[in-house]
Each structure stands twice: as C-alpha cells, then as structure tokens.
N, C-alpha and C positions, 0 to 999 in steps of 0.2 A: 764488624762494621763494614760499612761499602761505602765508601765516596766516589760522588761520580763528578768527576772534573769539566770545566767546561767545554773543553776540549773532545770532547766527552768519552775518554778513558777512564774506567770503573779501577777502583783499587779496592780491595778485600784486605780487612787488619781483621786480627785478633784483640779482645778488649783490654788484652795486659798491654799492649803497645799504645794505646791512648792513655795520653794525660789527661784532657780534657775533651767535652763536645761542646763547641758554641754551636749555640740555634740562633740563625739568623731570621728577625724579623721580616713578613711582609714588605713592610715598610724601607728596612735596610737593602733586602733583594731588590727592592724598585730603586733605590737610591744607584747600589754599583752597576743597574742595567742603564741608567739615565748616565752616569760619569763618563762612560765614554764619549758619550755625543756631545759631554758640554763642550763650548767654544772657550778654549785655554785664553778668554781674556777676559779683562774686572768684571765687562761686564756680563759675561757669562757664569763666572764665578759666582756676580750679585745674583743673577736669577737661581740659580742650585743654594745658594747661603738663604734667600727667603723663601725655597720650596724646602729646605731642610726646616726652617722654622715651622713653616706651617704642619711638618709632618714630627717635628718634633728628635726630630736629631742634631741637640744642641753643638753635640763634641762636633759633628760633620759641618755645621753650619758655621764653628769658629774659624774652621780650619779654611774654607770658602772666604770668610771676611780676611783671613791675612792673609790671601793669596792676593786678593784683590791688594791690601797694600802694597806687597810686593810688587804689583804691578802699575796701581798710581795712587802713591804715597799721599798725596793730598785727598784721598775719595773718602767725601766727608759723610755720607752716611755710613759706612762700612767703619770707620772712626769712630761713630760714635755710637754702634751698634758692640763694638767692640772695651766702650768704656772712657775710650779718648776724650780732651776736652780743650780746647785748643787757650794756650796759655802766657799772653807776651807774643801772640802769633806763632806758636809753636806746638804742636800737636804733642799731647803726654797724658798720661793717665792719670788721675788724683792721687793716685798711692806713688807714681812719681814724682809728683807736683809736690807733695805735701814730705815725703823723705829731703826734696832738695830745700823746703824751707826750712829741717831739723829739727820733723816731727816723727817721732814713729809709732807703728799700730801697737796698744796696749791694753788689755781686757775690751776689746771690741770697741775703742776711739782713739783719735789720733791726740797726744798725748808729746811734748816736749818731752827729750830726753831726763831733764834735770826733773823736771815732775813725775816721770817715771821711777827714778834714784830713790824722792823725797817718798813719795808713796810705797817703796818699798822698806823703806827704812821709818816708816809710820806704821805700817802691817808689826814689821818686826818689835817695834816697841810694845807696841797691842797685845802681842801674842807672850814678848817677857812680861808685862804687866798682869796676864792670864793667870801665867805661871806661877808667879810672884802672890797675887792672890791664893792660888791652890795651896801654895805650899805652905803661908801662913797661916792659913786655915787648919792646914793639919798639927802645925806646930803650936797653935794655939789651942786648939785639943789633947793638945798632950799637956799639958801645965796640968800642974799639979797630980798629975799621974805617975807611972814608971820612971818616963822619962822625961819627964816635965822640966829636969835642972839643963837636962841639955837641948831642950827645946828652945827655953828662955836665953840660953848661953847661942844659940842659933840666929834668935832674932836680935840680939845684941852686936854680932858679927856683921849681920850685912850691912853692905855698903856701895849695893847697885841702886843707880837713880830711879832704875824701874820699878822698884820693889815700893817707892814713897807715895805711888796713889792708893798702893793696897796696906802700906803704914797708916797714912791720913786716914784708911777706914776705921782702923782698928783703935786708934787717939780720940776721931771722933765721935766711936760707938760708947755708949755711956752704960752699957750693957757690961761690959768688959771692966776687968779690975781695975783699980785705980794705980796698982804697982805694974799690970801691964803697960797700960796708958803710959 
C-alpha cells in the first residue's frame, strides 16, 4: 500500500501491517478540505452542520450543532435540530424531560417505572400459565396409561396460582372424566 500524506510524503506498507482501509467518500474529501476554512464560530459551524445535511453527513453535521452550543448555548435552531425542546424555559431533550418526570424507555414507549415492574410481572405469569398448561396436558395424557397413578398424584400436588386458568380448563372441559374433573 502507498499513502500519500497531505504533506505530501508517500509512505509504502506491506498488506500484513494494515488493519484496515477506509475509503473516503467524495463527499467526506470535500467536507475536511472545506474544515479548514470554516470560521470557528456558531455561526460558521451552523453553515458547515447545513452543508453536512445537504450532503448527508449526519455524524459530521451533529457534531457542527454541538459545537455551535458550545458556543451560544441558547441557538435555538441548532437545539432543536439536535432534538432539544425547551421546557419551564429550560432547553432538554424529551428523553430528558421525560426520565426527570419518572418515565423510562420500555419496548419502544415511555412507560412509568411501576408499569414497567407490573408488565413484567404480567409476561411472567403468561408464560407460568404456558407452562402450566403444557404440562397438564401431558399429565393428562398419561391417565390411565403406564404412568397414569403418578400423573393423577401430580395434579393432586400442585399448588401454584398459575397453574388454576389451565385447571379451570380441564373442570370445564366436559370431554374429560368426570374423576378427573
């Protein structure tokens, strides 16, 4: 490989000493030939963050909007180009706004903590109830089989709440014996 620096001294590698080759776009080349010339203020930064838009260089054009805060914290399009929203007069972004009222992100909505608890602890019953069905199912297939005394000595034992929507099946299936019932 030959890199030729801007400097313009040429360096020659061998392909075992690269780790990698970035190719830089058109695009990117014209962007760090323009970075020098911008004017290190907002609003130089604002013109380079909407010639990065226009050309599509997201990551380079965020980086342009927080420079400019940095540089005046109030510059309200670069705010809100960046997600900001101004809140009790206070510039913050919704995912801030919305943690400091004691909400947080939860399968893609914002979600109270204790509704997040309760939902998780409604999944888990769903999925013992799954279970509980499954397994009665097989245990019920075993009646009157091999194992059928210890199948019925099975569902005699249990004594999890979960297991009583997949009970209530089996009581109100009229299909089912009347000694299982």
């Amino acid at each position: 490989y030959e890199l030729r620096l801007t400097s313009g001294v040429t360096l020659t590698m061998a392909a075992d000493q690269i780790d990698r080759v970035v190719v830089k776009t058109d695009v990117e080349k014209q962007y760090e030939m323009l970075l020098p010339r911008m004017p290190a203020t907002a609003a130089g930064n604002w013109s380079m963050a909407e010639w990065c838009k226009e050309a599509g260089l997201l990551t380079q054009r965020k980086f342009h909007l927080g420079e400019i805060i940095k540089l005046e914290p109030d510059h309200e399009e670069a705010r809100l180009a960046l997600g900001y929203s101004k809140f009790g007069g206070e510039w913050m972004t919704t995912e801030d706004f919305m943690q400091g009222q004691g909400y947080v992100r939860s399968q893609g909505r914002w979600m109270l903590r204790q509704d997040v608890e309760l939902a998780a602890v409604d999944r888990d019953r769903e999925l013992a109830e799954k279970d509980w069905r499954r397994q009665l199912k097989i245990w019920v297939d075993q009646l009157g089989r091999k194992r059928g005394e210890e199948a019925l000595q099975s569902i005699r034992e249990i004594r999890d709440v979960n297991a009583v929507p997949a009970l209530c099946d089996i009581v109100a299936d009229i299909k089912n014996p009347i000694t299982l019932r």
